[in-house]
C-alpha positions in Angstrom: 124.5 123.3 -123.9 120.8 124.4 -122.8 120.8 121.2 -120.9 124.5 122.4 -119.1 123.1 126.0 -118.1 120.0 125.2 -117.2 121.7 122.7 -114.3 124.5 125.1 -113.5 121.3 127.9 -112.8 119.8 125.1 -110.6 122.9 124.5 -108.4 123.5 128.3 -108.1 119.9 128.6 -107.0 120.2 125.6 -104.8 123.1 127.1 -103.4 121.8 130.8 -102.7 118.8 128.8 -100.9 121.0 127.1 -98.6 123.2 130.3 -97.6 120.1 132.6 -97.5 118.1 129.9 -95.2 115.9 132.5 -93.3 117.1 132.8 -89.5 116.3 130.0 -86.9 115.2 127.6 -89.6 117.1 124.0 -89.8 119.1 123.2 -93.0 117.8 120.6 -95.2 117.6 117.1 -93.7 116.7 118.2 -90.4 113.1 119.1 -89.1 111.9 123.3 -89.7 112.3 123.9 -85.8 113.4 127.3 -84.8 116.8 127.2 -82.4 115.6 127.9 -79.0 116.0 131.3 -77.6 117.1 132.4 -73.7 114.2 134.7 -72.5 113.3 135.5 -68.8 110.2 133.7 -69.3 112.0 130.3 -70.3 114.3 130.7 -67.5 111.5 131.2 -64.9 109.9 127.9 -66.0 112.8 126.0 -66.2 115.5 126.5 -63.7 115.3 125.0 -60.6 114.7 126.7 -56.8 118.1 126.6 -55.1 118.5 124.1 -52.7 118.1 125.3 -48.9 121.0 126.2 -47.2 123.4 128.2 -45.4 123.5 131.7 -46.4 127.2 133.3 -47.7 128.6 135.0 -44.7 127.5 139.1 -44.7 130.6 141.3 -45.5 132.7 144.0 -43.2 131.6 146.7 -44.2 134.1 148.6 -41.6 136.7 146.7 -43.6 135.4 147.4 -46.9 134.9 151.3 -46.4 138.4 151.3 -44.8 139.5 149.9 -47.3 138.3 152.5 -50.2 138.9 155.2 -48.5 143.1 154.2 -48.8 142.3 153.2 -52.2 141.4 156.6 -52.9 143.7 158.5 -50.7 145.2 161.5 -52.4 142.9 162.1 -55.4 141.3 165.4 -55.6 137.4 164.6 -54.7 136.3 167.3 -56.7 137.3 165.5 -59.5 135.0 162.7 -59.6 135.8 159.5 -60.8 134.9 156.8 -63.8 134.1 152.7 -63.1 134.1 150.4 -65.8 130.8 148.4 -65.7 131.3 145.0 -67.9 128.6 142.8 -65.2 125.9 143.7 -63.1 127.3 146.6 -62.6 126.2 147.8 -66.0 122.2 147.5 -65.1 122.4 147.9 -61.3 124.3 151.5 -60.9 121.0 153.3 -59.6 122.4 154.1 -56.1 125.4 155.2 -57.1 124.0 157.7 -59.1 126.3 158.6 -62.2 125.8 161.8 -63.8 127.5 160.1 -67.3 127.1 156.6 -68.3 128.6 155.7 -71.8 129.5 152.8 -73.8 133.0 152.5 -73.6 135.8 149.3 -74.1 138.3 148.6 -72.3 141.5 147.5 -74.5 143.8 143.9 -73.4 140.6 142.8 -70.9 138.5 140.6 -71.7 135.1 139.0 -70.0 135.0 135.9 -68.9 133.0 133.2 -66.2 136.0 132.5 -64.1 134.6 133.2 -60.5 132.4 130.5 -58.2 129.6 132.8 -56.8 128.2 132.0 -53.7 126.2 135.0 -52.4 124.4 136.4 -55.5 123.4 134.0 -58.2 124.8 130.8 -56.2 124.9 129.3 -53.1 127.8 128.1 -50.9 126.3 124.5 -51.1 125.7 124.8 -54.9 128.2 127.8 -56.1 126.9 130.0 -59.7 129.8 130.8 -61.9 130.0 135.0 -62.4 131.9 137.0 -64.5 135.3 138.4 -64.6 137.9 140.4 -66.4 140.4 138.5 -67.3 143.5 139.5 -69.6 143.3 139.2 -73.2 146.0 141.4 -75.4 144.3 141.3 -78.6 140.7 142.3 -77.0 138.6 144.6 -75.9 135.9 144.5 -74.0 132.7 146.2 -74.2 130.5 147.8 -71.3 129.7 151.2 -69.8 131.4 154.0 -68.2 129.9 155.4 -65.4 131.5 159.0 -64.1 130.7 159.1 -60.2 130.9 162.8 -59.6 132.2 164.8 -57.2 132.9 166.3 -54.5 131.1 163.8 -52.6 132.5 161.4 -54.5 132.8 158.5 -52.0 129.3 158.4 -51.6 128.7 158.0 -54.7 131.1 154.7 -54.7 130.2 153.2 -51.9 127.4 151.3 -53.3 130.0 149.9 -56.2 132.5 149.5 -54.0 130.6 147.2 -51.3 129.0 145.5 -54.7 132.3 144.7 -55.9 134.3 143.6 -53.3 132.1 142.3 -50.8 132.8 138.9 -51.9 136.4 139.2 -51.6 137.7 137.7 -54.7 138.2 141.3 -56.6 141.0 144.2 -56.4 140.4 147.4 -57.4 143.0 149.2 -60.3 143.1 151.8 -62.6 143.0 150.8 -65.9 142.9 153.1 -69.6 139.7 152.3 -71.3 138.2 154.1 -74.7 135.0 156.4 -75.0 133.3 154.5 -77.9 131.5 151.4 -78.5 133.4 150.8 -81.7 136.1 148.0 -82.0 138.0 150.2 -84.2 140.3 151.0 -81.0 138.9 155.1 -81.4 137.4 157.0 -78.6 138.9 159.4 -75.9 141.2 157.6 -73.5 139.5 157.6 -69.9 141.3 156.3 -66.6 139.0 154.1 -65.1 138.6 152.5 -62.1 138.2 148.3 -62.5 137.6 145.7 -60.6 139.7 142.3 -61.3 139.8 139.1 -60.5 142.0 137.9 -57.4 143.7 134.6 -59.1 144.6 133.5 -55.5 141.1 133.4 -54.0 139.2 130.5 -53.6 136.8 131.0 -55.6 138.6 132.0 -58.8 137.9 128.9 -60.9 139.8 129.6 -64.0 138.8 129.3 -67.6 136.3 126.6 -68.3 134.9 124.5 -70.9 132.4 126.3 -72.1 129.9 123.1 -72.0 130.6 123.0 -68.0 130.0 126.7 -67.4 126.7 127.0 -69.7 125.7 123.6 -68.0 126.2 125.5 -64.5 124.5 128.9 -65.4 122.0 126.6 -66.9 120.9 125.5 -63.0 122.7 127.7 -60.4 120.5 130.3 -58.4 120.6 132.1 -55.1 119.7 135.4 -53.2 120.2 137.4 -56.3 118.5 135.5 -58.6 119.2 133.3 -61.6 122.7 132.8 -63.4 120.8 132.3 -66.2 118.9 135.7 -65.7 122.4 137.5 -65.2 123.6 136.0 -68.0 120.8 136.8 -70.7 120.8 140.8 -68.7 124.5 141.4 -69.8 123.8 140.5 -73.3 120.5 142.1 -73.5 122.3 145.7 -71.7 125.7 145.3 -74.3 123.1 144.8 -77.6 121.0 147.8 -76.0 123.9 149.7 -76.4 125.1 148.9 -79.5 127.8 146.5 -79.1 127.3 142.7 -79.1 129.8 139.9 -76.9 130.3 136.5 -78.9 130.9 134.9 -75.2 128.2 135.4 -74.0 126.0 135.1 -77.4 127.4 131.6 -77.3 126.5 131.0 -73.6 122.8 132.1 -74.4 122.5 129.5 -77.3 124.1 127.0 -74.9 122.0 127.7 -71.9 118.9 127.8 -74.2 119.4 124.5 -75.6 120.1 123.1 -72.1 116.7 124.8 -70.5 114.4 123.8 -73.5 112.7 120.8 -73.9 114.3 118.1 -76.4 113.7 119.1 -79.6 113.1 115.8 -82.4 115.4 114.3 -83.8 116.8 115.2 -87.4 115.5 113.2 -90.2 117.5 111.4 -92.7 117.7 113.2 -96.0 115.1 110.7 -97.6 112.5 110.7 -95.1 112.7 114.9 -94.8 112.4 115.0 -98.5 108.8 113.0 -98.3 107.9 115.0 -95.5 108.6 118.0 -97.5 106.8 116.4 -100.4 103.7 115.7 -98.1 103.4 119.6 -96.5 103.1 120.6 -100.3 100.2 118.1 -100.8 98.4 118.7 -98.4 98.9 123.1 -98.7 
């Protein structure tokens, strides 16, 4: 009977060691390396310059402020207006100038790489993926809300505006989104302007396998920088804020493993057991 507990208290243990294996270490049989991790500092090192070549064409910006100025046609200026930030937008709002910006969701969207990028983090000869908001009823997806104020409230959107839809493949529309980082579908309802994705524009891509998009934010670059670096910014901004995106926690693993160099390959269950045996010898 001793002999029975005493082996039931061993498995137990053997089993509390295996689900309580301390972060970034690699389960028995394999070798103790920690899982890479997507920093700035990896991503300098390791993806490549972008290839020379011609530059995306610059945008109308007649067109474009012609363009707003219908879009907000009949709205009281005074009033001031929210923009739901789930991109860039969420770290690069500085000349707009918001007076509020708040973590927020907004419910049946979700975010997603489905756009080619050729004039930020891509080039027209070697096109980034960026993201999107793409329709998802059961989700809800996390950013910030920005409250552009008025009355000079076109001024103040300008800047989003010509960020948004110089490219040409979004259309602006008012969407409800929630006041709240929580996923428990609380918060005050806000009416916000978005931008979406136009599904009939060239560069609209579609969903993707997630291998092919981390392998192409793994290596795509242009005048804006890295898709890598926009990438590991989104997350970083959403967990500064207090609310996490599985997407893109994915894509960072993804990317990571892609920019790092080869890690060894796993042992087989005997040899990582003398290995182990050998570290304790020698400690």
């Amino acid at each position: 009977m001793a002999a029975r507990l005493f082996s039931g208290v061993e498995r137990q243990r053997a089993a509390a060691g295996r689900t309580l294996r301390p972060p970034g270490r690699s389960p028995a049989g394999t070798t103790d390396h920690p899982m890479p991790q997507l920093s700035q500092d990896l991503i300098a090192r390791a993806v490549p310059q972008p290839l020379p070549g011609p530059a995306a064409p610059p945008p109308d910006e007649l067109r474009l402020k012609a363009e707003m100025q219908v879009f907000l046609h009949g709205r009281d200026p005074a009033l001031g207006l929210w923009v739901f930030a789930y991109g860039a937008l969420m770290w690069r709002f500085a000349e707009a100038a918001p007076d509020i910006v708040s973590p927020a969701r907004l419910p049946g969207l979700a975010r997603r790489y489905t756009l080619r990028d050729t004039h930020d983090r891509g080039t027209p000869a070697s096109p980034g993926l960026t993201l999107a908001l793409e329709e998802a009823p059961a989700l809800a997806c996390a950013g910030l809300l920005l409250h552009l104020p008025g009355p000079a409230v076109e001024r103040h959107l300008w800047p989003v505006w010509r960020q948004e839809m110089a490219p040409g493949f979004h259309r602006p529309e008012w969407r409800d989104s929630l006041l709240t980082r929580s996923r428990d579908g609380g918060g005050a309802p806000i009416r916000a302007l978005c931008f979406l994705p136009r599904r009939d524009h060239p560069l609209y891509a579609g969903e993707l396998p997630v291998g092919v998009v981390a392998d192409t934010l793994a290596t795509a670059g242009g005048p804006g920088g890295t898709a890598a670096g926009h990438l590991l910014e989104a997350a970083e901004t959403l967990r500064r804020n207090g609310m996490r995106d599985a997407l893109l926690e994915s894509l960072e693993a993804e990317v990571a493993r892609r920019l790092s160099p080869a890690a060894p390959a796993p042992l087989a269950p005997i040899e990582a057991g003398r290995a182990r045996g050998q570290r304790q010898r020698a400690g």
